[in-house]
Structures are given as structure tokens and as C-alpha cells.
Residue, then its C-alpha position, 0 to 999 in steps of 0.5 A: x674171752x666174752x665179754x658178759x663174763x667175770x674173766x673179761x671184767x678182771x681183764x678190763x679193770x686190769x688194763x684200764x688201770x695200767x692203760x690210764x696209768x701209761x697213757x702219758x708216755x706213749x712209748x710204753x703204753x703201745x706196746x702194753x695195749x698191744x701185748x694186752x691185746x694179743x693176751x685178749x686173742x690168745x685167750x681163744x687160742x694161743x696158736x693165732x697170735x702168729x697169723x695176725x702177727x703175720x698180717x700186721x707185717x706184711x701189710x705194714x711192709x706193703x702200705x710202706x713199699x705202695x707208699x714209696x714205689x707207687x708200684x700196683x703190683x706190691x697192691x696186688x701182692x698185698x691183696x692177694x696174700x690177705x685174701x689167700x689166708x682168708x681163703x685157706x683158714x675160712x673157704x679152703x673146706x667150701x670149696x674142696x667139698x664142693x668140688x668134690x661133691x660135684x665131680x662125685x656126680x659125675x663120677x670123677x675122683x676128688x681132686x682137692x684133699x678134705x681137710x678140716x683147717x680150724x677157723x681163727x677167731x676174728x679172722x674176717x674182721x682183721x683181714x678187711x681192716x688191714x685191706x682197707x689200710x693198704x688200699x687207702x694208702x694206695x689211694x692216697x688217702x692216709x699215709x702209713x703209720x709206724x708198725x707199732x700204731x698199725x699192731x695196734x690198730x689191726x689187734x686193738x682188743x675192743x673190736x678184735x673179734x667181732x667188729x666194729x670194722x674200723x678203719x685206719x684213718x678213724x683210729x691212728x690218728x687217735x695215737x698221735x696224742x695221749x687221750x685226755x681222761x677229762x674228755x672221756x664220755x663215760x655215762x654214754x659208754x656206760x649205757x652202751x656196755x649196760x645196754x649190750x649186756x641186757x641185749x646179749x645176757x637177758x634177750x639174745x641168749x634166752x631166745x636162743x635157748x627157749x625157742x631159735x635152736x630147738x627149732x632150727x636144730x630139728x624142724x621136723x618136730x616143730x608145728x608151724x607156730x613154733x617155726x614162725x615165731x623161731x623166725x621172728x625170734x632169730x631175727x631179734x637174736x642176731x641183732x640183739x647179739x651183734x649190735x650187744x657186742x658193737x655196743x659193749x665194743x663201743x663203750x669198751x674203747x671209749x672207756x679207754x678214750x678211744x670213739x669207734x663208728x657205730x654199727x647199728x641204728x634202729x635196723x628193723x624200722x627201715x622203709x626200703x632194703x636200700x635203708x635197712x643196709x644204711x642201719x644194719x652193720x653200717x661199717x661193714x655195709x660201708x666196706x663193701x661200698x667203697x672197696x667192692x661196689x665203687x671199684x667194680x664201677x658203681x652206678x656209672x655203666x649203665x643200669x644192667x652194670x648196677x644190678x650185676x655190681x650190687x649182685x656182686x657185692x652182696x653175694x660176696x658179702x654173703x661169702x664174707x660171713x660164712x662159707x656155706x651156701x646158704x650164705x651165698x644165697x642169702x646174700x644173693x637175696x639181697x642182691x636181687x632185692x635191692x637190684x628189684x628196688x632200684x628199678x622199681x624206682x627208676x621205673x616209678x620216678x621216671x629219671x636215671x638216679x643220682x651217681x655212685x649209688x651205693x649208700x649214704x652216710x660217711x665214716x663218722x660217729x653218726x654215719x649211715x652204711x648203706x648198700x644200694x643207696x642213692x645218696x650221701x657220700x662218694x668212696x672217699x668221704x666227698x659229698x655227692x651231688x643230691x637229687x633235684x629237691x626243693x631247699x628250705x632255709x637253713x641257719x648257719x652252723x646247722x648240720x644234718x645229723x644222718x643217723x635220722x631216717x632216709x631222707x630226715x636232716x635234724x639241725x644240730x647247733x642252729x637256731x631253731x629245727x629245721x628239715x634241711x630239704x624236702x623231696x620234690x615227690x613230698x614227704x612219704x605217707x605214713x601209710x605207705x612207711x609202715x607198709x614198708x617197714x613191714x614188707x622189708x622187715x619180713x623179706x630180711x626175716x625170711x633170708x635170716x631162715x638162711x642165714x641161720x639154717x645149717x645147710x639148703x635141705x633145713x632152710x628149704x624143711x622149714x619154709x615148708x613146715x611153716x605154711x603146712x605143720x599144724x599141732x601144738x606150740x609149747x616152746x611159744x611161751x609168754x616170756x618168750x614173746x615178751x622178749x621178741x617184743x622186747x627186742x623189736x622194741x629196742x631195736x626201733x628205740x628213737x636215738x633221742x630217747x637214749x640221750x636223754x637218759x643218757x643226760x638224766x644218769x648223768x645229773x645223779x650225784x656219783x654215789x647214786x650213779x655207783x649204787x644204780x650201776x653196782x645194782x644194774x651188774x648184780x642183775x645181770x650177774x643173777x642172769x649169768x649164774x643161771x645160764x652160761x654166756x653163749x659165744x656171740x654169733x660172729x664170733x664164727x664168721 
């Protein structure tokens, strides 16, 4: 059921009216959320529902024996039985065919039977979430919760699918009370859900279509200018796609009452790949940090450990997306990168960098993710000591809203604005930040060539063909660089300027808003008639 349809429309007003309608009683509200979400699962395939059922149980058992015993090995057991159904459904057919394909060379019979074991929807998503809820009661960070909020939780339908990654301690404790429909932040949910549709339905599926699978589907046809812009082209699909997605997650749960963290902010305008990870799926980057990069022990064994563990963590990170090589080594590249960063770093400031460097942000609303970062917060939310800087005066009250830039503190409350604190090196150049943005923005551009390519041989084709296949471009049309531009446009969109519009919506009379919106969806409506929805890209990892 995606979410730019009239089936999910129906879907949303259905249960939004009966969700309003039971909130006050929480007895029949859970179970109607629950049941309307399994519905939501069931709709891509009914079989499914018995896996995250199966999850649910197992780790609500687990998260309450850890509870009890104390026992490390229920953890392990826990772990160890949500990574084997991720691995079954997600990798079994990687790995066999590997094997396989390896022991061919050598001229050995395979040992492993191939069979194709169909991918379950969603299947990334739930696991690392029902992961972080064990590990954290394990840490004692939360307590469980009853089964009921925990089904809840895992299968709540907003985010089932495609992220964001909530975590436990961000959701259950939103269960404890009926939401208050006076509180709900309707205007921001509407711009969320508006502006993921226009992502999705006017950018992301048109640049598909128009210029990114022609030319990743068959590279040899296409001249270098067709590749390159295919490129740049995929580059704003992905994150027009998934941040589309996210966004309409968003307002769907707000709708709803419920406020989910954000997953992207202005990805594309970051300075550094340690940045670009603090801005591009900020949930999932915050995931690896804590359950990944932490454990494995951070910054804290020296530096050659910090270039394995980023290594580690982003290679698995690539795993997590999909089980192909081309995700191996696409994560591999920004292991290696943001490896390369921080010793060029350390070799330019001269100094060891500061403790548990992994990211920046916490867990909120307005959190950053960040893998390889050096600053922000520690595996369970606790400040980190910063880097020496030289502090200015801040009033009382204020604080650093950091979903700004690296580095940026904008007073939210205080007097008057102020920056926090300013590095003792100085403020960046402009220069020097925009040449930065261009050498990241292109480094992530070309490691989308794998992430996009269906296998190393097409990655490798295109990357050749770039820099040698002249003749004509006729995919590269007007509206197709438009919309390229769009997209880098929207993705480097000042939050302030969101707000307020978000504030200027919100001071129409109702019956004005109605008419804007009502126009706004039979816009969007013409695009879908003349096309059809195309699934959302992590929809498959």
C-alpha cells in the first residue's frame, strides 16, 4: 500500500477517524492500532504478518527474562534469532551464491542448495528496532513495556515499512496517555505529507522514469552526457524518494499524535562525509553509532582501531541495505572516506580528537545522526565533552537548536541570537565550505553509481562509459534538469524557511486552508493518473 495512492488515502481517513474516535480508551485503541497495522503489512503480503508476530514475541519474552535474570546469554539468544531471520529471508541467497560461485572456481561442487527465499517487506526496519529495544533494556536504559504497546510499536504502520527507525524509548512512552488532539501539529504534518508527495510523485518517480533506469538498466546505449546526468539524477531520486517517504511517516504519525525523529536535514549541503552522515538518514546513522561503532569501542583503542571500527560499521552498514556486493563496497567507500577524513584531521589539527567520535546529535526531533563525527552525544544520550573552544555568553534558557550546521548553535528561547561557541581555528571560509560541499557532494554521487548498479560489471561499465562515450544526449531534457535542480534545491532548503511557511499557512482562515489543500491533492492526483506510484526505493532493503 504506497503511500501516494487513493487506497492509502481511504486507509488513512479510516483509521484516523476510529483512532480519534478510541484514543480515550486505550484498552480498545491498542488493539484497533495494531490490527490496522498488520492490515496496512498484510496488504503487500498477507503471509508476513506471522514473521513480525514471531519477532514481537520473542523479543518481548527476551526484553522481559534480560529484565529479570540479568542473564547475557538470553541478549545473545535474542540477537542471535533476529539476526538469523534477517539473515535467512535477506542474505541466505548472497551468501549461497557466493559460495557457490567461488568454489566453482576452483572446481568444487556447491554446498549450500540455491533457493530463492522472497524478501519480506519492512524486514530491515522492524528487526533493528526490536534490536534496539532488547539492547536497551539490557543496558538499562528503558524497562519493558506490556506486549501489547511493544506489537504496537514494532507494527505501528507509519513507519513500518520504510523507517524512520524509531526507537523504543522515543515511542512507548507516548502510550502511557491518550494523545490530546488539541496538541496535534496539524499545518507542520500537512507540509510534511504535502511536500513528500510533490518529492515522490512530481521529482523522484519523473527522474526515474525520464533519465536514472534507461541508463542504469542499459549503459552501453548511453553517451557520457546521458551517464552523467543519470548520475546527478539518481542522486536527487534517492533522497527525494526516501526523505518523501520519511516526511509523509512524519506527518502520518503526527496526524495521529504521535512525533517520530527526523531522518533528514539538507543532506546534500554537507561540508565533510562526517557531516553528510549527521544529515542523511540521521536514525539509521544514529543505529550504527550506538549499537555498532560504540560496542565495537568507538575512538577509545587508539587510531588504526577507529579506522577498522568505522570500517566495520559501514561495511555493515552497506550489508544493511541490501545483499549484493555492490553494497559491500559501496559502504566500504564510506568507511574508507570518512577513515581518510579523520586522519587528515588529526594530521592538520595536530591533536588526538575528542572521545566516542562517532556522530553528533541525540535521539530527538531535531537531532543530528552522524557516523565519524566528533562531537555531540555518547551511546546513551549524555553530553560529551567538546573540543577546546572559546565560549561566548549565552543567556539563560537558550538552547543549541543542532539540526543547524557542524559546528552552528542557534539560540532558541534567549534574548537575543547568539553562537554558543566558536572554534579556536576560526569560522570556516566560505570558500573553503563550498569547496567542500562540492567534493562530498560528488564523492557520495559517484558511490551511488554502486549503490544503484544491479551488479560490479554495470558500475564498473558506467564509470568507463562516463569519461569515454561521446555522441548525442536525447534523455537530457529541459524538464529533466529542471527537476535535478529542483531536487538539489530542495534538499538544501534553510529550515527556517519551512517554518515559515509553515507559520503563513497557518494564519489562513480554515476555509482558505481547505481550498489550498483540496487544490494541492488534485495537482498531485493529475501527476498520478498519468503515471503509476513506483514502489519507494527502500521498500526492497
Amino acid at each position: 500500500m504506497v503511500f501516494p495512492t487513493i487506497e492509502f488515502a481511504a486507509f488513512l481517513v479510516v483509521v484516523m477517524a476510529v483512532s480519534w474516535l478510541l484514543m480515550p480508551v486505550p484498552l480498545l485503541w491498542k488493539p484497533f492500532i495494531l490490527g490496522a497495522s498488520y492490515f496496512f503489512y498484510a496488504y503487500a503480503d498477507a503471509r508476513f504478518v506471522l514473521l513480525i508476530v514471531a519477532s514481537t514475541l520473542i523479543n518481548q519474552a527476551a526484553a522481559v527474562a534480560i529484565h529479570r535474570f540479568r542473564d547475557r546469554r538470553i541478549l545473545i539468544a535474542a540477537i542471535a534469532c533476529d539476526l538469523g531471520l534477517l539473515g535467512w529471508f535477506k542474505y541466505y541467497g548472497f551468501f549461497a551464491l557466493s559460495v557457490d560461485r567461488a568454489l566453482q572456481d576452483v572446481g568444487l561442487p556447491a554446498p549450500l542448495p540455491l533457493l530463492q527465499v522472497a524478501l519480506p517487506i519492512g524486514i530491515s526496519f522492524f528487526t533493528f528496532q526490536a534490536l534496539s529495544y532488547v539492547i536497551d533494556v539490557w543496558r538499562g536504559d528503558i524497562r519493558p513495556v506490556s506486549l501489547i504497546d511493544f506489537a504496537v510499536y514494532e507494527a505501528f504502520f507509519p513507519h513500518l515499512v520504510a523507517g524512520p527507525i524509531v526507537r523504543a524509548s522515543e515511542f512507548t512512552p507516548q502510550l502511557t496517555a491518550p494523545r490530546d488532539p488539541r496538541q496535534v501539529q496539524a499545518t507542520r504534518a500537512v507540509f510534511l505529507i504535502a511536500g513528500g508527495l510533490v518529492k515522490k510523485v512530481v521529482l523522484a518517480d519523473l527522474l526515474a522514469t525520464r533519465i536514472v533506469d534507461p541508463v542504469f538498466d542499459a549503459p552501453g546505449r548511453h553517451s557520457s552526457g546521458e551517464i552523467a546526468v543519470a548520475v546527478y539524477g539518481y542522486a536527487v531520486q534517492i533522497y527525494c524518494d526516501f526523505s518523501a517517504y520519511s516526511d509523509i511517516a512524519i506527518g502520518v504519525a503526527l496526524l495521529l499524535g504521535f512525533r517520530f525523529p527526523d531522518n533528514f536535514d539538507r543532506p546534500y549541503t554537507a561540508t565533510s562525509l562526517q557531516d553528510f552522515w549527521r544529515r542523511w538518514h540521521m536514525t539509521l546513522s544514529r543505529w550504527l553509532r550506538d549499537y555498532v561503532y560504540l560496542p565495537l569501542g568507538g575512538n577509545r583503542a587508539g587510531r588504526r582501531r577507529t579506522y577498522v571500527n568505522l570500517m566495520i560499521t559501514m561495511v555493515l552498514g552497506g550489508l544493511w541495505h541490501g545483499a549484493a556486493w555492490t553494497f559491500v563496497v559501496w559502504g566500504a567507500l564510506h568507511g574508507g572516506g570518512l577513515a581518510a577524513e579523520r586522519a587528515w584531521r588529526a594530521r592538520r589539527d595536530g591533536r588526538p580528537r575528542p572521545v566516542d567520535g562517532f556522530g553528533g546529535g541525540g535521539t530527538g526531533d531535531v537531532g543530528g545522526g552522524g557516523v565519524g563525527g566528533v562531537d555531540g552525544v555518547d551511546g546513551v544520550g549524555r553530553p560529551m565533552v567538546p573540543a577546546p573552544t572559546r565560549s561566548l555568553e549565552v543567556p539563560v534558557g537558550a538552547l543549541a537548536d543542532r539540526s543547524g550546521p557542524a559546528g552552528a548553535a542557534v539560540a532558541v528561547g534567549g534574548a537575543a541570537p547568539v553562537a554558543a561557541t566558536v572554534p579556536m581555528r576560526g569560522r570556516r571560509h566560505t570558500s573553503q565550505a563550498w569547496l567542500g560541499r562540492l567534493v562530498v557532494f560528488h564523492f557520495v554521487c559517484a558511490a551511488w553509481v554502486l549503490f544503484r548498479s544491479p551488479d560490479l560489471a554495470t558500475a564498473g561499465e558506467i564509470f568507463h562509459r562516463l569519461l569515454t562515450a561521446g555522441g548525442p544526449s536525447p534523455l537530457v531534457t529541459n524538464t529533466v534538469l529542471v527537476a535535478i535542480a529542483i531536487g538539489l534545491g530542495t534538499a538544501a532548503i534553510p529550515r527556517l524557511w519551512w517554518i515559515r511557511a509553515q507559520q503563513a499557512f497557518a494564519a489562513r482562515p480554515l476555509t482558505v486552508q481547505i481550498i489550498m489543500v483540496v487544490a494541492f491533492l488534485l495537482v498531485i492526483y493529475t501527476f498520478v493518473g498519468q503515471q503509476d506510484v513506483a514502489p519507494f526505493i527502500y521498500f526492497r532493503f
